[in-house]
N, CA, C and O atoms as a DFTB+ gen file, in Angstrom:
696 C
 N C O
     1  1     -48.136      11.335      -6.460
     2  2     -46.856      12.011      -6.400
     3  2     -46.982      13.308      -7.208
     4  3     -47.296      13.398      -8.395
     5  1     -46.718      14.179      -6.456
     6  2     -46.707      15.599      -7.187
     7  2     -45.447      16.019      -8.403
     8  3     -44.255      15.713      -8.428
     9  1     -46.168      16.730      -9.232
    10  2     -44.873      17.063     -10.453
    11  2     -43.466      17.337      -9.566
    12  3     -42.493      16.612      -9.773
    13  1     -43.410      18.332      -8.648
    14  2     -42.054      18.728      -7.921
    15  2     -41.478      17.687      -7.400
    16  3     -40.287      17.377      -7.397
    17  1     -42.622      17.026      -6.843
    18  2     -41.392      15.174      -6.635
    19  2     -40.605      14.857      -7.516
    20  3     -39.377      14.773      -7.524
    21  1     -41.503      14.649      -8.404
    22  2     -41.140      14.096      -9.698
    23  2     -40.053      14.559     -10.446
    24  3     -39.113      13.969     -10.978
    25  1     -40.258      15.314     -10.402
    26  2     -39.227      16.867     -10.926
    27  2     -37.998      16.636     -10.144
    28  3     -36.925      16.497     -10.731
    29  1     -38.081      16.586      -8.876
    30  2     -36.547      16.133      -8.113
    31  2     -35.643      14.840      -8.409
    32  3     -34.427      14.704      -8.275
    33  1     -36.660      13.890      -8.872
    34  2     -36.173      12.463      -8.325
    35  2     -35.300      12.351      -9.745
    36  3     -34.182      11.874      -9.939
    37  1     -36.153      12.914     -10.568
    38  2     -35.219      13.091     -12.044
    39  2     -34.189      14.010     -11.865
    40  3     -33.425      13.942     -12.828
    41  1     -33.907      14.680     -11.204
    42  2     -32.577      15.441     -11.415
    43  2     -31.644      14.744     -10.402
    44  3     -30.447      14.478     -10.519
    45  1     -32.098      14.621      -9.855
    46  2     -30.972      13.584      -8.671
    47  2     -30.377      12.376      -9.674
    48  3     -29.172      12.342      -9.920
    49  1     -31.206      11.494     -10.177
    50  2     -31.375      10.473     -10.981
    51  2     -30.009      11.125     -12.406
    52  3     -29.074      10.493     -12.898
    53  1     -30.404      12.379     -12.639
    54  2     -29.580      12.651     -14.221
    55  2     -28.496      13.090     -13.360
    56  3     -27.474      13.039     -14.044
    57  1     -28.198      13.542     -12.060
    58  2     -26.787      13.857     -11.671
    59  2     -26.056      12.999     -11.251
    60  3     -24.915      13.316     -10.913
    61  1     -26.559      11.478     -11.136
    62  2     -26.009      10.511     -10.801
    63  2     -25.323       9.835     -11.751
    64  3     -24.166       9.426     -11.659
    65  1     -26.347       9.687     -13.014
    66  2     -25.927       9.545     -14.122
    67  2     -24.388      10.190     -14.882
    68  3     -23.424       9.655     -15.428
    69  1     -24.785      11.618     -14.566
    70  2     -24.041      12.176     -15.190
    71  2     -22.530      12.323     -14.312
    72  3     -21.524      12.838     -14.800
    73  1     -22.603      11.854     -13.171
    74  2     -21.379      11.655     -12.557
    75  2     -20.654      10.584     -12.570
    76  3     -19.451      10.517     -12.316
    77  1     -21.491       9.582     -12.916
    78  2     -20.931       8.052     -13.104
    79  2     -20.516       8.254     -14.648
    80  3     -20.121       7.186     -15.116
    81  1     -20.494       9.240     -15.507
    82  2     -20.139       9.233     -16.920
    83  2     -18.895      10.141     -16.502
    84  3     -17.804       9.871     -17.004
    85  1     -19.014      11.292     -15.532
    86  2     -17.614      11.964     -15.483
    87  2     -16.691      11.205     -14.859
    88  3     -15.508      11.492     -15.045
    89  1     -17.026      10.122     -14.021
    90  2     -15.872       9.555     -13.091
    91  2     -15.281       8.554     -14.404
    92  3     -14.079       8.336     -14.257
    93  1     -15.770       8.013     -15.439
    94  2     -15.908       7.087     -16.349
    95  2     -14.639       7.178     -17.448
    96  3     -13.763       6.390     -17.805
    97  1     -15.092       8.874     -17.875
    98  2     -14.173       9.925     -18.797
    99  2     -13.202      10.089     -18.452
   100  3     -12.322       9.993     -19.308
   101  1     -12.768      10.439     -16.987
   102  2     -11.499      10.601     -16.313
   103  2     -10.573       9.493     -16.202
   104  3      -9.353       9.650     -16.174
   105  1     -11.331       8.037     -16.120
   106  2     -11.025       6.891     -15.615
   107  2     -10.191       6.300     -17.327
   108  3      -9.138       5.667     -17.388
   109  1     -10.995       6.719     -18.465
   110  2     -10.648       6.719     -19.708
   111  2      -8.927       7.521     -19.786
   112  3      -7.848       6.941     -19.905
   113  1      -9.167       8.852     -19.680
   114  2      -8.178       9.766     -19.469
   115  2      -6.917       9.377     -18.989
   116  3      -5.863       9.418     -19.624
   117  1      -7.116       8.912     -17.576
   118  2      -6.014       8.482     -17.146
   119  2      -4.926       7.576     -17.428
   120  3      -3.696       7.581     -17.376
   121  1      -6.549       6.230     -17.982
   122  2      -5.727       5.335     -18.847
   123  2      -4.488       5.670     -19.918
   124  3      -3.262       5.573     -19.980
   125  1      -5.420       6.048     -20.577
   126  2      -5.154       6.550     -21.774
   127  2      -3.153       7.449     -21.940
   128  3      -2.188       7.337     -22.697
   129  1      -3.456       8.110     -20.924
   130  2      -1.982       8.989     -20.183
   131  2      -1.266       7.862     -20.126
   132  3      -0.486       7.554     -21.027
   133  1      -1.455       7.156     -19.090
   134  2      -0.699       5.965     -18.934
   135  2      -0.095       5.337     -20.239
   136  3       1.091       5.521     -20.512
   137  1      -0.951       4.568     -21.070
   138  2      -0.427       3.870     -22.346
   139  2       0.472       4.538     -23.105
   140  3       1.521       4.072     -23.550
   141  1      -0.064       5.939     -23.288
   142  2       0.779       6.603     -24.225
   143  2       2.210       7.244     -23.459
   144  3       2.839       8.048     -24.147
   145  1       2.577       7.032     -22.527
   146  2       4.037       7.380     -21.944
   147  2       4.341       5.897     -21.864
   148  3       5.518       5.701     -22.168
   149  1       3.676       4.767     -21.555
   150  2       4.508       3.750     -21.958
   151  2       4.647       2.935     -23.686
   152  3       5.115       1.822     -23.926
   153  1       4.100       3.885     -24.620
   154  2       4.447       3.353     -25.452
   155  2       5.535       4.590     -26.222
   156  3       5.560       4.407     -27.439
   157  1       6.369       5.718     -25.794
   158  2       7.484       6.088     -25.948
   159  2       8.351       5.317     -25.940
   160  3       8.231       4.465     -25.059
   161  1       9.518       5.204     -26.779
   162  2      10.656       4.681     -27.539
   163  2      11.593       4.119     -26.947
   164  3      12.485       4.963     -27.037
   165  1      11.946       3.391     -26.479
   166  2      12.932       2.883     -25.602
   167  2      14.192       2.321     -26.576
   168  3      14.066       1.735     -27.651
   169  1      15.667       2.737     -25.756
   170  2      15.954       3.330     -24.834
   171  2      15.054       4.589     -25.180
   172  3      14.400       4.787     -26.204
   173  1      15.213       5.494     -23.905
   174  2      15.047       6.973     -24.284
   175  2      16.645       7.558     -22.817
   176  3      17.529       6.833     -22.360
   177  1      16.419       8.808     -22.573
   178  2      17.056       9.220     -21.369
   179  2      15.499      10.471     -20.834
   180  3      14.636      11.161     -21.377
   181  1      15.965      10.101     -19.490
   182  2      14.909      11.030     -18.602
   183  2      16.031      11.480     -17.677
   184  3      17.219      11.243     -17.891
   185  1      15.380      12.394     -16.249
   186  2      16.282      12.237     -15.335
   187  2      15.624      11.928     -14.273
   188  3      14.464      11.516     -14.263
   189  1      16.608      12.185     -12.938
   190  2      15.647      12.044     -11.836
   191  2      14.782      13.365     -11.073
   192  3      15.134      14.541     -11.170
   193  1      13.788      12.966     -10.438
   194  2      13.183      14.408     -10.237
   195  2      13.078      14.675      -8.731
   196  3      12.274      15.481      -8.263
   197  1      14.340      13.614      -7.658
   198  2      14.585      13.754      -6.612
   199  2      15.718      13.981      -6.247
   200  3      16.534      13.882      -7.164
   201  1      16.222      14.310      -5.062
   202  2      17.656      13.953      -4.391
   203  2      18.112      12.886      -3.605
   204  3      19.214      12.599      -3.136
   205  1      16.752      12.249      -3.566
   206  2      17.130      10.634      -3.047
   207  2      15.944       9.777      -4.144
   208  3      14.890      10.319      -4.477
   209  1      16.232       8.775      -4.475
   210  2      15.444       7.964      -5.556
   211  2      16.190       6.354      -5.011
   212  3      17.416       6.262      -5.072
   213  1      15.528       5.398      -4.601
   214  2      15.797       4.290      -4.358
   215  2      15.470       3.218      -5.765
   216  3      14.430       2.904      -6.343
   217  1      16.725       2.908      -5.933
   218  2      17.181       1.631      -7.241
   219  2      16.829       0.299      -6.452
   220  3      17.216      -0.075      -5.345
   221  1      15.907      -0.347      -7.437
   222  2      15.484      -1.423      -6.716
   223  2      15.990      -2.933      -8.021
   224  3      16.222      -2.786      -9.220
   225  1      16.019      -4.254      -7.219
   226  2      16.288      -5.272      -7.881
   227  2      15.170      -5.496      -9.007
   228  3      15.712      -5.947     -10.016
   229  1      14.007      -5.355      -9.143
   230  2      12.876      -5.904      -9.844
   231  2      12.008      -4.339      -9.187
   232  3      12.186      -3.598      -8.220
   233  1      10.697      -4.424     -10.732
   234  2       9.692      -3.721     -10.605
   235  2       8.782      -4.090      -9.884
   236  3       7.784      -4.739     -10.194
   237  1       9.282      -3.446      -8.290
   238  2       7.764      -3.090      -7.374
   239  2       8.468      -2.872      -6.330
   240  3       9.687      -2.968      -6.474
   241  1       7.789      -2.425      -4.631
   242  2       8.374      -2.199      -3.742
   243  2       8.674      -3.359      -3.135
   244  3       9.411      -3.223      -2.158
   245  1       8.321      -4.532      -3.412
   246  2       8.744      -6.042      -2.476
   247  2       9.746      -6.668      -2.759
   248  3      10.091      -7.763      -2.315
   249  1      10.617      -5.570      -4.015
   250  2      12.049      -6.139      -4.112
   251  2      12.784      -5.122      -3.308
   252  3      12.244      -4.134      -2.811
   253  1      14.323      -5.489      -3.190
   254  2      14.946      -4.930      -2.177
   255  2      15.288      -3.631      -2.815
   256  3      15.000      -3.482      -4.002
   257  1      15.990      -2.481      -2.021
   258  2      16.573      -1.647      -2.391
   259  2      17.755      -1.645      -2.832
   260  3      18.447      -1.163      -1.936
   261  1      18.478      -1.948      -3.832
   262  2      19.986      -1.970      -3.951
   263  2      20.729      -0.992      -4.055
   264  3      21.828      -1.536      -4.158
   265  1      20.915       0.176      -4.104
   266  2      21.364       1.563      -3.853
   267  2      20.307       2.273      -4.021
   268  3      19.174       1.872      -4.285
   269  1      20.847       3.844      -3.795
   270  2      20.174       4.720      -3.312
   271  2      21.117       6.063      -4.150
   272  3      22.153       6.603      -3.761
   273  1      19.940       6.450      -5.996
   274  2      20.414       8.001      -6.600
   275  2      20.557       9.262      -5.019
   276  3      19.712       9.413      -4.137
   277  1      21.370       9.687      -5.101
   278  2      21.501      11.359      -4.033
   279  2      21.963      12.764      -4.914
   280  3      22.607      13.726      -4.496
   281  1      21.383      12.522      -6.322
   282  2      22.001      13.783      -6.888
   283  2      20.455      13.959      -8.068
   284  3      20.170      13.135      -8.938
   285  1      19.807      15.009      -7.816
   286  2      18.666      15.458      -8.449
   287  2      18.973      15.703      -9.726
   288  3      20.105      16.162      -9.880
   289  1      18.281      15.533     -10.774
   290  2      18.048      15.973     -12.132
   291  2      19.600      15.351     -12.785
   292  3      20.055      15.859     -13.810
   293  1      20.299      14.263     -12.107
   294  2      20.945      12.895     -12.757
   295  2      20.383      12.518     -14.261
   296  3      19.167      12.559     -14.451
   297  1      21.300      12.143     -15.350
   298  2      20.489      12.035     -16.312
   299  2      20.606      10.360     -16.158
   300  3      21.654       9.887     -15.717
   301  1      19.590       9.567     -16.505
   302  2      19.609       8.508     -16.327
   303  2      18.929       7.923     -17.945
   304  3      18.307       8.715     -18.652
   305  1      19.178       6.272     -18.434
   306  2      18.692       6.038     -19.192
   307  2      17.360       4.506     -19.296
   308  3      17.728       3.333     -19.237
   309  1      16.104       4.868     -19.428
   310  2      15.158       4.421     -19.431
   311  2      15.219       3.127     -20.724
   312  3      14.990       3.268     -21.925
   313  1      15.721       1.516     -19.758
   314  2      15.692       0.958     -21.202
   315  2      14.508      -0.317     -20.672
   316  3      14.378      -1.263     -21.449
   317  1      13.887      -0.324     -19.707
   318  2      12.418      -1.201     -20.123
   319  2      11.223      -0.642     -19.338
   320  3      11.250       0.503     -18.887
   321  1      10.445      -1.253     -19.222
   322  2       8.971      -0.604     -18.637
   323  2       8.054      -1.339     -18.362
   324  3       7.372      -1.732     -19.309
   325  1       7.722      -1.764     -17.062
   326  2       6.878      -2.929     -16.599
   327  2       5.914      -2.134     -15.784
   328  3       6.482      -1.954     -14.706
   329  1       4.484      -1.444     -15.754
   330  2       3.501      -0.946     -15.365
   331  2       3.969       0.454     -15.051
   332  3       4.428       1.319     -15.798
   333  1       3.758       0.454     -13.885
   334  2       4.687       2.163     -13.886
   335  2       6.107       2.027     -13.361
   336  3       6.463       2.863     -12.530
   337  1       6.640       1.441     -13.593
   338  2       8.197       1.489     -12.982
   339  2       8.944       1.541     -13.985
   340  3       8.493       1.048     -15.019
   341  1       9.653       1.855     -14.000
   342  2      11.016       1.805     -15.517
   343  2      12.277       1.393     -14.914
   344  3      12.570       1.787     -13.786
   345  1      13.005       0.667     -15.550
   346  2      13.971      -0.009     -15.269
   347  2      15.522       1.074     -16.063
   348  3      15.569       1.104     -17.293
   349  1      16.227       1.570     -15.549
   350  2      17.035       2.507     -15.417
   351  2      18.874       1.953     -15.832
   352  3      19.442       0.971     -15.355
   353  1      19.403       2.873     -16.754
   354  2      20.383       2.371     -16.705
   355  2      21.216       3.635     -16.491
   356  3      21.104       4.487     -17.373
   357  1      22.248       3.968     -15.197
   358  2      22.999       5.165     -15.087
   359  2      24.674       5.056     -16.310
   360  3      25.050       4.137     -17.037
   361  1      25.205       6.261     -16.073
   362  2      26.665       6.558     -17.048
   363  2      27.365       5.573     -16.741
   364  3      28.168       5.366     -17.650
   365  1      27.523       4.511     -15.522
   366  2      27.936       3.375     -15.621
   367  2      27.720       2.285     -16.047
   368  3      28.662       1.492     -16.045
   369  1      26.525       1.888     -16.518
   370  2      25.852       1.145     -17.232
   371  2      25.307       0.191     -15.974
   372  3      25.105      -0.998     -16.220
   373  1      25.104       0.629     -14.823
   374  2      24.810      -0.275     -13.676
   375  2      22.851      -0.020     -14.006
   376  3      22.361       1.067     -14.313
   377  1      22.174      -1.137     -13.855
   378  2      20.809      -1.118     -13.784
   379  2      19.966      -1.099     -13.008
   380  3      20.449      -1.066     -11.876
   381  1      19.075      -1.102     -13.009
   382  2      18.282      -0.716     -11.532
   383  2      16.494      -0.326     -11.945
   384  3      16.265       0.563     -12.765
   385  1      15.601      -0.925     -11.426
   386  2      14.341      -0.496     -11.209
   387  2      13.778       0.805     -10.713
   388  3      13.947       0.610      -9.509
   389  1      13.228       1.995     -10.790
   390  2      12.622       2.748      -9.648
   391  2      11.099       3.244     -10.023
   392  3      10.687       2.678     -11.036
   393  1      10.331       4.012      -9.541
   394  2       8.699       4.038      -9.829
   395  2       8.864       5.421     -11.161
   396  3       9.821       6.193     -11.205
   397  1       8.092       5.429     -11.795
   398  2       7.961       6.534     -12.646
   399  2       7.859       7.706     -12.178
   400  3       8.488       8.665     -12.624
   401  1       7.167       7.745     -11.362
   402  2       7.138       8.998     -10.375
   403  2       8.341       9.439      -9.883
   404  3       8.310      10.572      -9.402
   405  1       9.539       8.779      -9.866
   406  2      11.006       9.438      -9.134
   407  2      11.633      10.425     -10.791
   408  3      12.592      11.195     -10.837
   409  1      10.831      10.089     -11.788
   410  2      11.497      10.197     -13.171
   411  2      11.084      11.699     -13.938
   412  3       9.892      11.941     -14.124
   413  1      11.675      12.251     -14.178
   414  2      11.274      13.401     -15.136
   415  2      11.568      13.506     -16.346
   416  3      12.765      13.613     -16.615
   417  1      10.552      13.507     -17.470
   418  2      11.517      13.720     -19.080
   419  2      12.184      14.766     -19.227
   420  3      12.577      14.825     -20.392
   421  1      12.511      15.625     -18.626
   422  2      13.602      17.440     -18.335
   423  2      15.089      16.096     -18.408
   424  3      15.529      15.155     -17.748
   425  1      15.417      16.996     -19.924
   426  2      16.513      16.646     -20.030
   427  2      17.868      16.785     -19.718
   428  3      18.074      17.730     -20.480
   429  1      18.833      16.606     -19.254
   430  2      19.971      16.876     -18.330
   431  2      20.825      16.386     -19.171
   432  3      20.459      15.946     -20.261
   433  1      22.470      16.398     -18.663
   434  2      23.546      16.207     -19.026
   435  2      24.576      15.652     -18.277
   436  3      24.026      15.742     -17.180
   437  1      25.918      15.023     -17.979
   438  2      26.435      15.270     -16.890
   439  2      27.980      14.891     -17.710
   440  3      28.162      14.168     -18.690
   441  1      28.796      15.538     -17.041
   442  2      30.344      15.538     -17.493
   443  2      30.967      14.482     -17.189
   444  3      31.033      14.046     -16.039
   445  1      31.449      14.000     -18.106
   446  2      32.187      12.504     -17.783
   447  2      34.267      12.904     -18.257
   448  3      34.854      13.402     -19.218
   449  1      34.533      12.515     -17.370
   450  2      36.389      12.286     -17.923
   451  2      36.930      13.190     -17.766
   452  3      37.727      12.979     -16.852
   453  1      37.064      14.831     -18.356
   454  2      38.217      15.581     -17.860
   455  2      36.895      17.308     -18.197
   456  3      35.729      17.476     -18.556
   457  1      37.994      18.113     -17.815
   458  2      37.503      18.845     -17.495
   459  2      37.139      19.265     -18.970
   460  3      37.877      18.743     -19.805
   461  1      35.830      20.375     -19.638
   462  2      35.556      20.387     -20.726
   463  2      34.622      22.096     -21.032
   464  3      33.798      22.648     -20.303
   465  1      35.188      22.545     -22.397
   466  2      34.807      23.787     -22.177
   467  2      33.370      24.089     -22.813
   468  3      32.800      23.459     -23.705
   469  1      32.982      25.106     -22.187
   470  2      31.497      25.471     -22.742
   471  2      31.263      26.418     -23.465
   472  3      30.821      27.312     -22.744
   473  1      31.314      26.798     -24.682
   474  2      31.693      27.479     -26.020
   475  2      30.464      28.553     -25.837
   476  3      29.377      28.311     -25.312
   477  1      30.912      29.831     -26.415
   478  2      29.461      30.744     -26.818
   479  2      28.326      29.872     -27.462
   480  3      27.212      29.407     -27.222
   481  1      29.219      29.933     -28.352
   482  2      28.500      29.223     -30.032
   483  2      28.837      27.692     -30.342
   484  3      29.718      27.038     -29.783
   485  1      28.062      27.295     -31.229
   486  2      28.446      25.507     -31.762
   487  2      29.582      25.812     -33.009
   488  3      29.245      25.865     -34.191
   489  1      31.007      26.005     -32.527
   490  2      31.965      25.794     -33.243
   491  2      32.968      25.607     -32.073
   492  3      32.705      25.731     -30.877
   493  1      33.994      25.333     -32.549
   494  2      35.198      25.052     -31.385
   495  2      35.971      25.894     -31.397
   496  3      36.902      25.705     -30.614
   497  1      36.029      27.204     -32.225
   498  2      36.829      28.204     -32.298
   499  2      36.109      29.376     -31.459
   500  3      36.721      30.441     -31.540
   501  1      35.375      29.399     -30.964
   502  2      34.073      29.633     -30.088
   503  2      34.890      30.531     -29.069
   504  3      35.783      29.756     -28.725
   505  1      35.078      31.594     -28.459
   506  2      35.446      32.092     -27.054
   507  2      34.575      31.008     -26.312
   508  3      33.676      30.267     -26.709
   509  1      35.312      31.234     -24.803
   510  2      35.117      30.436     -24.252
   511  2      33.959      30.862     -23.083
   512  3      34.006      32.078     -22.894
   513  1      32.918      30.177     -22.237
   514  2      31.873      30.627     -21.678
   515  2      32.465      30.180     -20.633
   516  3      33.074      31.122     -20.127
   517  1      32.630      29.076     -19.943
   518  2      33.571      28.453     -18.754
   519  2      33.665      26.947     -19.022
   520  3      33.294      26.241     -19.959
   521  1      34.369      26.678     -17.724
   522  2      35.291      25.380     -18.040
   523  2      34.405      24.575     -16.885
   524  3      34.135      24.939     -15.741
   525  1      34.065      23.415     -17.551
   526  2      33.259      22.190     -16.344
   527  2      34.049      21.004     -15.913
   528  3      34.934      20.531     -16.626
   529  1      33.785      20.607     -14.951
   530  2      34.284      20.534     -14.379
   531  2      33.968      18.249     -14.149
   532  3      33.094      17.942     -13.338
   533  1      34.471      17.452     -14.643
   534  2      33.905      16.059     -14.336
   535  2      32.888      16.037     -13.317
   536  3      33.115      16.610     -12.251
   537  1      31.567      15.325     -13.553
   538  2      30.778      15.470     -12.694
   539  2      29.452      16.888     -12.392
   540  3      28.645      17.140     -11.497
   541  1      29.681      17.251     -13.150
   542  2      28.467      19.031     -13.634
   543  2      27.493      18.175     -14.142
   544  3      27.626      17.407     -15.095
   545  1      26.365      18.377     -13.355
   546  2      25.149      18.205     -14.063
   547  2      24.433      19.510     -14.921
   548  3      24.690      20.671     -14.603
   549  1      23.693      19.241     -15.817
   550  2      23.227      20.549     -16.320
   551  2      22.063      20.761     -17.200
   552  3      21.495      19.747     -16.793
   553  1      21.083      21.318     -18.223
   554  2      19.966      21.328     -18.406
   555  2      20.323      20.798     -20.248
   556  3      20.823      21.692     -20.931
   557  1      20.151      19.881     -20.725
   558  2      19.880      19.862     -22.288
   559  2      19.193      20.780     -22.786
   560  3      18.002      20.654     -22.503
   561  1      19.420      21.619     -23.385
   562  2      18.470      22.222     -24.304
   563  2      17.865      22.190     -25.250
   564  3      16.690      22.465     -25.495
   565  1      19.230      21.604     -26.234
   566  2      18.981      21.510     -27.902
   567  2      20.460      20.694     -28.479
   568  3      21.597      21.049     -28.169
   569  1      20.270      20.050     -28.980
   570  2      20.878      19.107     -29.637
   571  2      20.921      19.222     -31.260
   572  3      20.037      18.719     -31.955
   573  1      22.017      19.923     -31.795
   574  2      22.130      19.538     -33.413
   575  2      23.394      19.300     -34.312
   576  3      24.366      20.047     -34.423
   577  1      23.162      18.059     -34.949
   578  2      24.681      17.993     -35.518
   579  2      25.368      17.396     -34.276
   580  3      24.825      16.645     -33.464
   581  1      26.868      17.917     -34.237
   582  2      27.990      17.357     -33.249
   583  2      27.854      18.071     -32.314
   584  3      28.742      17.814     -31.501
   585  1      27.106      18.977     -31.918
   586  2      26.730      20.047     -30.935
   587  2      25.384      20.206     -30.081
   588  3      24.224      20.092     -30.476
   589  1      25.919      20.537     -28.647
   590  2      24.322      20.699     -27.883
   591  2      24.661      21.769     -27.077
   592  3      25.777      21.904     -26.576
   593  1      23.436      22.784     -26.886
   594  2      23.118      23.692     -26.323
   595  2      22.785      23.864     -25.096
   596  3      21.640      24.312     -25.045
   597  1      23.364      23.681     -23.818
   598  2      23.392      22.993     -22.505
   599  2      23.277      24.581     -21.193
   600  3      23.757      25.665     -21.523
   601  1      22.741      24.427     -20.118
   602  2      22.804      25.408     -19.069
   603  2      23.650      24.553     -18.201
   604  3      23.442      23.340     -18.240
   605  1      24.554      25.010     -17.441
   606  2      25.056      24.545     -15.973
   607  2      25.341      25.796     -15.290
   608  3      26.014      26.680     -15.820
   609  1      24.870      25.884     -14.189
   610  2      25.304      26.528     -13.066
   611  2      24.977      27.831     -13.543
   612  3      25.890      28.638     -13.365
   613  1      24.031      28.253     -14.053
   614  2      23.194      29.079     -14.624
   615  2      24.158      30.045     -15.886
   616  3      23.972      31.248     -16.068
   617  1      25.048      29.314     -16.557
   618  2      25.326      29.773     -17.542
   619  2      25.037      28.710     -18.680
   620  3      24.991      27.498     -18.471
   621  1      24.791      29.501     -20.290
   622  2      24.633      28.441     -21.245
   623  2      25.688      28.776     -22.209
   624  3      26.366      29.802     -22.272
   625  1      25.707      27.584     -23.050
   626  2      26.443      27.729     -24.028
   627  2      26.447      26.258     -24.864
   628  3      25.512      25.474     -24.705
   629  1      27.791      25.891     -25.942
   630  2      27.596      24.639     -26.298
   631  2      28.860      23.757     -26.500
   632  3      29.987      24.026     -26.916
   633  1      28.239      22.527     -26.027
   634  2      29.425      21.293     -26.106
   635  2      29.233      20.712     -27.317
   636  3      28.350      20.923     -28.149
   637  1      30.462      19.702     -27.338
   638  2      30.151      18.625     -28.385
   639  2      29.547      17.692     -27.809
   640  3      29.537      17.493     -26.594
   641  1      28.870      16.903     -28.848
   642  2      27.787      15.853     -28.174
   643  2      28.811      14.777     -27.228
   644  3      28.301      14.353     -26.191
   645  1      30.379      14.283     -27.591
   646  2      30.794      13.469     -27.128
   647  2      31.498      14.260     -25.793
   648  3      32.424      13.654     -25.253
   649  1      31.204      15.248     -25.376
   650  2      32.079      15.536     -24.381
   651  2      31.033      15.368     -22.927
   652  3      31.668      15.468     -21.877
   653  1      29.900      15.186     -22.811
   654  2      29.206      14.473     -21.899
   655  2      28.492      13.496     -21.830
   656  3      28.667      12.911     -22.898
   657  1      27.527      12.740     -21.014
   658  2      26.714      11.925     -21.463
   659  2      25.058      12.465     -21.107
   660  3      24.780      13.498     -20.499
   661  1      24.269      11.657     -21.557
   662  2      22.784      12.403     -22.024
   663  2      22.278      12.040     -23.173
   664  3      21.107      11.682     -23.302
   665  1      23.114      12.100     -24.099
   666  2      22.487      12.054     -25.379
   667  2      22.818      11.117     -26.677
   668  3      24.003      10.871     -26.903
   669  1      22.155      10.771     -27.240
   670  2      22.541       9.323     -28.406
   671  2      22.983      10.325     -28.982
   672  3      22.753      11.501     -28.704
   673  1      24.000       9.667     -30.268
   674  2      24.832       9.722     -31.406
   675  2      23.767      10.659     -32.319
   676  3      22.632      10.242     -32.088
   677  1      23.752      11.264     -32.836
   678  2      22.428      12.000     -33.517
   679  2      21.576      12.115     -33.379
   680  3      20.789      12.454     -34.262
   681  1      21.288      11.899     -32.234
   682  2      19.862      12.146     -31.740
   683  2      19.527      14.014     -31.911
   684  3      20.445      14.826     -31.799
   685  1      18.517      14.303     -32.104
   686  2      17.855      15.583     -32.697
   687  2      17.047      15.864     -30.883
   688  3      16.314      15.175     -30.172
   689  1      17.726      17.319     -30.733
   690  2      16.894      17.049     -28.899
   691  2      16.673      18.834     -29.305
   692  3      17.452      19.593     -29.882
   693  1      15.227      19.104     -28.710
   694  2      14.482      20.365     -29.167
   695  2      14.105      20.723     -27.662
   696  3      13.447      21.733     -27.414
């Protein structure tokens, strides 16, 4: 066998190698992604990252569908976690299964009870930015104190924490 054989069979040989170590690393990686989003804090709130998201009885597709989210970037609240599915609790406190993949951590807001104003600034003596409306979904921004820093309908400004839902009692949101 000539050196250039030789010479080939080893590089074929170290790229095989060395691909069965990259598929290996990635395979690590992925894991790894995985564990560490399921070992985040539960409850938490996420939202949804569709306009249709199917709520299911139990984690997996061989349970039934029991309703059906139709409103995108919904803030929803994440209170268990069985492989990749998270088990969901909406502003009604109704529960429901769906895949992680329907889920986004982009934090949202949504108006509950009467209509509620959206301040320049975090005081209540604040001019006023506009008035929302029950039912406004909108972007969390920042959360501090009795006050959060919110976008809807492409204006921002700030609520009090109790005038929508989204967010725990002191919770610190950056």
């Amino acid at each position: 066998m000539t050196i250039a054989v030789r010479a080939a069979r080893l590089l074929r040989q170290f790229s095989l190698i060395h691909l069965l170590a990259m598929a290996t690393a990635l395979t690590v990686v992925a894991l790894a992604a995985d564990a560490a989003e399921q070992q985040l804090k539960l409850p938490r709130f996420a939202s949804l990252r569709s306009g249709e998201v199917n709520v299911r009885t139990g984690p997996g597709v061989r349970y039934p569908v029991e309703w059906v989210f139709v409103r995108r970037n919904m803030p929803v609240e994440i209170v268990a976690e069985f492989d990749t599915w998270r088990k969901i609790r909406d502003y009604q406190g109704t529960e429901g299964w769906v895949h992680s993949s329907m889920l986004s951590g982009r934090r949202t807001m949504l108006i509950l009870g009467e209509v509620r104003t959206l301040r320049r600034s975090d005081n209540g003596e604040s001019p006023a930015v506009a008035r929302l409306e029950p039912g406004v979904i909108g972007a969390l921004q920042q959360c501090r104190s009795d006050w959060c820093r919110v976008e809807a309908g492409g204006l921002r400004g700030w609520l009090r924490r109790g005038e929508f839902w989204g967010a725990y009692p002191g919770e610190v949101v950056k």
